[in-house]
N, C-alpha and C positions, 0 to 999 in steps of 0.2 A: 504493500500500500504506500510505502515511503517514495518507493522509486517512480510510482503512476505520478506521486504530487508534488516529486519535485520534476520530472518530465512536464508536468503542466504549467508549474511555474515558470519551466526555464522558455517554456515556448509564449506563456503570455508577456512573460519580462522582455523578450526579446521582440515580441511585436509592439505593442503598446510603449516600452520606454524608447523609441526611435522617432528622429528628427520627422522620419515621412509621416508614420502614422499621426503622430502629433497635429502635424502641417495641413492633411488629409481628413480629419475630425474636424479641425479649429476653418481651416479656410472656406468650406460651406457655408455655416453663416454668416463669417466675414462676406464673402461675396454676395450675398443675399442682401446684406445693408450695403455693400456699395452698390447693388444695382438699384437697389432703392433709391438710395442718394442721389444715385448718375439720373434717375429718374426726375426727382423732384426739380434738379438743375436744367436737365434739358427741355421740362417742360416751358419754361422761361424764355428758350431761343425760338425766336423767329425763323418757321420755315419758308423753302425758297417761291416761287411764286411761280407760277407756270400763264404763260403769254400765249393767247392765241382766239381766233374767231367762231363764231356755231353759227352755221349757215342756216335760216331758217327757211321750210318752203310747208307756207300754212296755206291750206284751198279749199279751206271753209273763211278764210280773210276774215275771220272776228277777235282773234287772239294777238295781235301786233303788240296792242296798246301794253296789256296783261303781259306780257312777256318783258316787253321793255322793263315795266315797272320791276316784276320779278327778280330783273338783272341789273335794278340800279343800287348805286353803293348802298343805301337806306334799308334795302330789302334785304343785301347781303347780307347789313351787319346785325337785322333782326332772326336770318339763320342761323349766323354764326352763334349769336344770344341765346338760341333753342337748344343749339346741338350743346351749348355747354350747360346748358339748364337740364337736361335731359341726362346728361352725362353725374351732373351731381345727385338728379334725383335715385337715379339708381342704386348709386353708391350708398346716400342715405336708407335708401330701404334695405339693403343687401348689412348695414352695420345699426341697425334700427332695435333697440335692447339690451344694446355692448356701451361697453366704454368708450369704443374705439371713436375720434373727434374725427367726421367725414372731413372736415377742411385740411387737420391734418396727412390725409395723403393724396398721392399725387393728382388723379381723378377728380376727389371730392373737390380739391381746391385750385380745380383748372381755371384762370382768371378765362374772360373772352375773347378769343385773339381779336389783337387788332383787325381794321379792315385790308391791311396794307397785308399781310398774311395770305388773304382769298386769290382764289384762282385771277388773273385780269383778261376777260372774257369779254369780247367784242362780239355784238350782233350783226348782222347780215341778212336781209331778208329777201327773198329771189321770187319772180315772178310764180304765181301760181302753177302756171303750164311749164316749171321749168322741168326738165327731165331728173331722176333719180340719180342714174348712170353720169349725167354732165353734172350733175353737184357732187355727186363723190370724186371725179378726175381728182380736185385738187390734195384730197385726202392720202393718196397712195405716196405723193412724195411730199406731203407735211412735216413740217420738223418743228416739232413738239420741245419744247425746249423750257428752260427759268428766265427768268429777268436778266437780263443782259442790260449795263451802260453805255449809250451811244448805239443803241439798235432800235429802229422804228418801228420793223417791217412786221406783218404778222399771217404767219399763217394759218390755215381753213386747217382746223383740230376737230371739229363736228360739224354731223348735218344733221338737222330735226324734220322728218315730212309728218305733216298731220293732216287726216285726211277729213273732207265733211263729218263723213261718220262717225269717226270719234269726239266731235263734238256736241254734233246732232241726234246723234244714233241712227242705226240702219233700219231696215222696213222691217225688221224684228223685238224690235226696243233695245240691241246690246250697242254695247261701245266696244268697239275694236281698238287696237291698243296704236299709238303712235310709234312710228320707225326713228330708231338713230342708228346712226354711221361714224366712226370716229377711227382717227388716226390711228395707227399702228403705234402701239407702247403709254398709249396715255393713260395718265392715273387714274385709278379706278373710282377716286374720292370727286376726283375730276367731274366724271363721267357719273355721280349719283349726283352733283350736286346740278348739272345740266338737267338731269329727267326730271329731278325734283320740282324744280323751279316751272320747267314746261308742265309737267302735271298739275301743278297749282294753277295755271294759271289755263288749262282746261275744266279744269272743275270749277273754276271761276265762274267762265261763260257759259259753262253748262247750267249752276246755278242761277243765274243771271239772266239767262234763256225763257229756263222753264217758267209756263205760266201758271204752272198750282205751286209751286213756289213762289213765286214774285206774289200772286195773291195772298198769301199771309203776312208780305211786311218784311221776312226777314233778310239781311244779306247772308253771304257768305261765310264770315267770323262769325256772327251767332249762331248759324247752322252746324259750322262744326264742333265750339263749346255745346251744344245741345249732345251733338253724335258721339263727344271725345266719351272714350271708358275711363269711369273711374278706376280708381286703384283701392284694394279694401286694407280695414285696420286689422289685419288678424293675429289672433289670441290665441294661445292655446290654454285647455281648461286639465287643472292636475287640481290636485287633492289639496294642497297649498294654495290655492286662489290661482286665479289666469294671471299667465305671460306672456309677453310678446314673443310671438309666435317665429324660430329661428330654423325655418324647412330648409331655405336654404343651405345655410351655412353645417346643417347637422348630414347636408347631400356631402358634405367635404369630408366627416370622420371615417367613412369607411376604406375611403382612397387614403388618407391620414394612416389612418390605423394600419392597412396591408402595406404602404411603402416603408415604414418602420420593422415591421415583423420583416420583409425581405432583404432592405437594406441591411438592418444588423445578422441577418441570418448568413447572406449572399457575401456580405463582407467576410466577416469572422471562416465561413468554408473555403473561398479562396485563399486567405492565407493559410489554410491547412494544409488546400493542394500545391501551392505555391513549395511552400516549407518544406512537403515529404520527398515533393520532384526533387527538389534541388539536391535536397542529404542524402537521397540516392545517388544521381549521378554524380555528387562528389566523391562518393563512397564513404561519407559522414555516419552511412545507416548502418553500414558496417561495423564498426566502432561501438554505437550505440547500440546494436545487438548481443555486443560480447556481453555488455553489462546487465540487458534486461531481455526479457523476453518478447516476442512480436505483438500478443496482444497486450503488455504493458506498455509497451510505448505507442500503440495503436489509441489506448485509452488514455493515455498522459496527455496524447497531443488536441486527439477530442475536448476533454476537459478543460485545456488551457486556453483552446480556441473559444471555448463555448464562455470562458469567463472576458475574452476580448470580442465578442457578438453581447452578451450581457452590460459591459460594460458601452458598449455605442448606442442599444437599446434603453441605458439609462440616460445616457447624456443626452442626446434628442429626446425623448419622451418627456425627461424633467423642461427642456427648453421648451417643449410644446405644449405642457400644463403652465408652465410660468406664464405664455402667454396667453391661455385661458384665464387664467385668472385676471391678469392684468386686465383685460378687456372684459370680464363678467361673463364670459362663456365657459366656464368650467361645468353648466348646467346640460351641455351637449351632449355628455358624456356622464356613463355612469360608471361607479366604483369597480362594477363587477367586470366589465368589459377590459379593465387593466388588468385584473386578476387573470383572466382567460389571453391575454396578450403575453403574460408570461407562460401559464401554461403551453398554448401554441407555439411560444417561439421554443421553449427545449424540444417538444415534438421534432418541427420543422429543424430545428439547429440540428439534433441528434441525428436523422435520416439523411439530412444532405451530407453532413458532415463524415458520417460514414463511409458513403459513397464516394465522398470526395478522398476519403481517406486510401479507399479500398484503390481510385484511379491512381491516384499520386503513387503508390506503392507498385503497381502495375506497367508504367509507360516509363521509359528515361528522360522524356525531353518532355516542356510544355506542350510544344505543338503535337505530340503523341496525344495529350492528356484532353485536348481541344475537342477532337472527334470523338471520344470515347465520351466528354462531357454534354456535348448534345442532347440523348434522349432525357438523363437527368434535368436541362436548362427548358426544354420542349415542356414538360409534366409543371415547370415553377412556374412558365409564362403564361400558362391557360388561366389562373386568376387574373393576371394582370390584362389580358385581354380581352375578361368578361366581365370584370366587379363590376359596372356601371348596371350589366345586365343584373346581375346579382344581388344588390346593392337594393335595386327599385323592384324585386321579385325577389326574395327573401326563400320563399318557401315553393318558386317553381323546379318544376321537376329537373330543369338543368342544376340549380342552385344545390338541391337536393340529392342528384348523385354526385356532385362533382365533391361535396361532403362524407363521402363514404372512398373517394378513389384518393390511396396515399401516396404521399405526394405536395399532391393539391389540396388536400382535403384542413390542414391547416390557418393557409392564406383564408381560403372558402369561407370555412365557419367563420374568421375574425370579420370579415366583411360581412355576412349574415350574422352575427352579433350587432352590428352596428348598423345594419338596416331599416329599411323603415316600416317592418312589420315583427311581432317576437317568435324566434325559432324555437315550434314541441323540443318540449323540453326536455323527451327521452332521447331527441338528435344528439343532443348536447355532448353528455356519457358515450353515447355510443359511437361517438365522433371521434373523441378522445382514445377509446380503447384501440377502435381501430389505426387511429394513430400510433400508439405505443407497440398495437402489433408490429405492424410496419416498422417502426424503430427496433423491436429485438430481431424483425425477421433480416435487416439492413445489417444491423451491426454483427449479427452470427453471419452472414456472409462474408460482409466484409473485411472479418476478423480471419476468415479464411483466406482470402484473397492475399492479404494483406501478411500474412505468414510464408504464403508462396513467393507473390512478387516480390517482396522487400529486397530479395539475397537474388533476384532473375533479372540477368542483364542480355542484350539481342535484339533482335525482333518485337517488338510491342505487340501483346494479345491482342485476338478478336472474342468477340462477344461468347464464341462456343469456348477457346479455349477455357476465357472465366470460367465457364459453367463447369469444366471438366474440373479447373482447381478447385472449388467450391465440392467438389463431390469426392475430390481424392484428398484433400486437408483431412 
């Protein structure tokens, strides 16, 4: 027992007190606040302006007026006003019950760009009968470009056709939609705020038109304050009095919760395989065998690993409860869902780790250990490629076998723990056992494996030969 824990010791001393690992824990959320930072400061720069005309060909001739106005500085700077009003209402509602101060970041407290910022868009507007094909010519060799000093010249970046119809509507009552055309490479933000603008100012005249509208009185702006959707106040109601209601943000702990159990599990097992590759082909294994036996240092190095995967699942978890608290979201989460975050992660740590133990021991080189590592990395990503589905269906029949297949069946249930319905609670147990099957049925292989390979130098095994060691160990 002495030799398992000082083998564990010496492998987690060795990982954990080094400059990388250090560098590799800490630089994360360093970088996380300077992207935030780099954030908050570049919102403040002025972006570059993009220069150019939108051809317009309207042949229902009632929308000139509306468009002009649409596209004058006035109107701009009341879009610009929307999109940042819209921009902080979300935020507000997205942090609405927290501490978190919406002005304080970056979004919440997007001032409203200047006008000098907006695209500078020049109108054009071409005979009715002008042809489709002759208003896009100029378009193919457009040059779309920023603001330039000492440059006058401007070229055709779009072309809007609007036809009767879509103003009027067809002999059916629909409105067909209006065609744009635009330059090769032009911004996309460009090109919403073009439709935007022309769509406004077709529903303009459509309201403006109609005469069971115009017979009530009202314009345009009070028809759409009538039409806008509100937004509702919602509560949720618990045994403790109603709180504001955080669906949102409780949509983020399941994805929270599996990149923590993977991260520290996915970490901690690679340096296992890292470690064994290497002291074999240095012939380091050699050495260490005289002194102990294969599954003690099979199990020294698991253990040690498993206290350097524990210890990253403490330092992130504690950094992502401080910041519950800080903010008053510590309510998202319950006690029990930590307790089962531990449990899961030895599950998951124990079974990978095995296997990673069992390859490392098996192959001489990394890139041996690569291919052999595949169907192991195949079985960890099926969570990560369905929690969303998982997540909002808790207890559908995917969610529900992929709970029972080990492996996967770890990540699984922490994401259906934290779903948004409660998992039968005989899944629970039974989820668990079969987890720990899985980990004795792993680690008696791999203790196999791992007693063969350690001292076999050559040819790297294929998946039969395993099988053969695993039957003649």
């Amino acid at each position: 027992m002495n030799k398992i824990v000082s083998i564990a010791w010496r492998e987690f001393a060795a990982t954990v007190f080094t400059k990388g690992f250090i560098m590799g824990i800490v630089m994360t959320p360093v970088m996380l606040a300077i992207v935030a930072g780099a954030i908050t400061l570049m919102k403040k720069q002025k972006g570059p302006q993009i220069v150019g005309s939108v051809a317009i060909i309207d042949r229902s001739n009632l929308l000139e007026s509306r468009i002009i106005s649409n596209f004058s500085d006035d109107a701009v700077k009341k879009e610009l006003d929307a999109d940042s009003e819209r921009a902080k209402t979300i935020v507000k509602e997205a942090t609405k019950g927290t501490n978190i101060d919406p002005n304080a970041l970056p979004i919440g407290s997007m001032p409203t760009p200047p006008i000098e910022e907006a695209p500078l868009l020049s109108l054009e507007f071409l005979p009715a009968d002008t042809k489709d094909d002759d208003a896009k010519k100029p378009l193919e060799t457009a040059e779309v470009r920023r603001r330039e000093a000492g440059r006058a010249d401007v070229s055709r970046i779009a072309l809007v056709v609007i036809e009767p119809s879509t103003v009027m509507g067809d002999e059916k009552g629909d409105y067909p939609n209006f065609k744009t055309f635009y330059a090769d490479r032009l911004d996309f933000q460009v090109k919403d705020r073009i439709e935007r603008r022309v769509a406004r100012a077709v529903v303009d005249t459509r309201l403006a038109n109609d005469k069971r509208i115009a017979s009530t009185g009202l314009n345009s702006e009070q028809l759409r304050k009538i039409m806008g959707q509100p937004s509702a106040d919602a509560m949720t109601v618990t045994v403790g009095g109603d709180k504001t209601d955080k669906g949102q943000l409780k949509m983020l702990v399941p994805m929270g919760f599996m990149m923590l159990l993977m991260m520290s599990v996915l970490t901690s097992s690679q340096y296992l395989l890292t470690s064994t590759v290497e002291e074999k082909s240095n012939r380091v294994m050699e050495v260490l065998l005289s002194a102990v036996s294969p599954m003690q240092l099979m199990t020294g190095k698991i253990l040690g690993y498993m206290a350097v995967g524990l210890l990253v699942l403490f330092l992130y978890g504690s950094l992502g409860i401080a910041g519950l608290i800080a903010f008053a979201l510590f309510d998202i989460i319950e006690p029990m869902q930590l307790v089962y975050l531990v449990i899961f992660f030895a599950i998951a740590y124990f079974l990978i780790a095995s296997l990673m133990a069992a390859i490392g021991a098996a192959v001489n080189e990394m890139k041996e250990a690569q291919a052999m590592m595949a169907p192991v990395m195949v079985i960890v990503m099926i969570p990560w490629l369905t929690w969303f589905l998982i997540q909002r269906a808790p207890n559908s029949p995917l969610a529900t076998t992929l709970s029972f297949i080990p492996g996967a069946n770890p990540f699984v249930m922490m994401i259906r723990l934290c779903g948004s319905e409660p998992v039968p609670t005989w899944q629970i147990p039974v989820s668990i056992a079969v987890g720990i099957a899985s980990v004795i049925a792993a680690g008696w292989a791999a203790g196999k494996v791992f007693r063969v390979g350690a001292l076999m130098y050559g040819k790297p095994p294929n998946f039969k030969t395993l099988w053969r060691w695993i039957k003649m160990a």
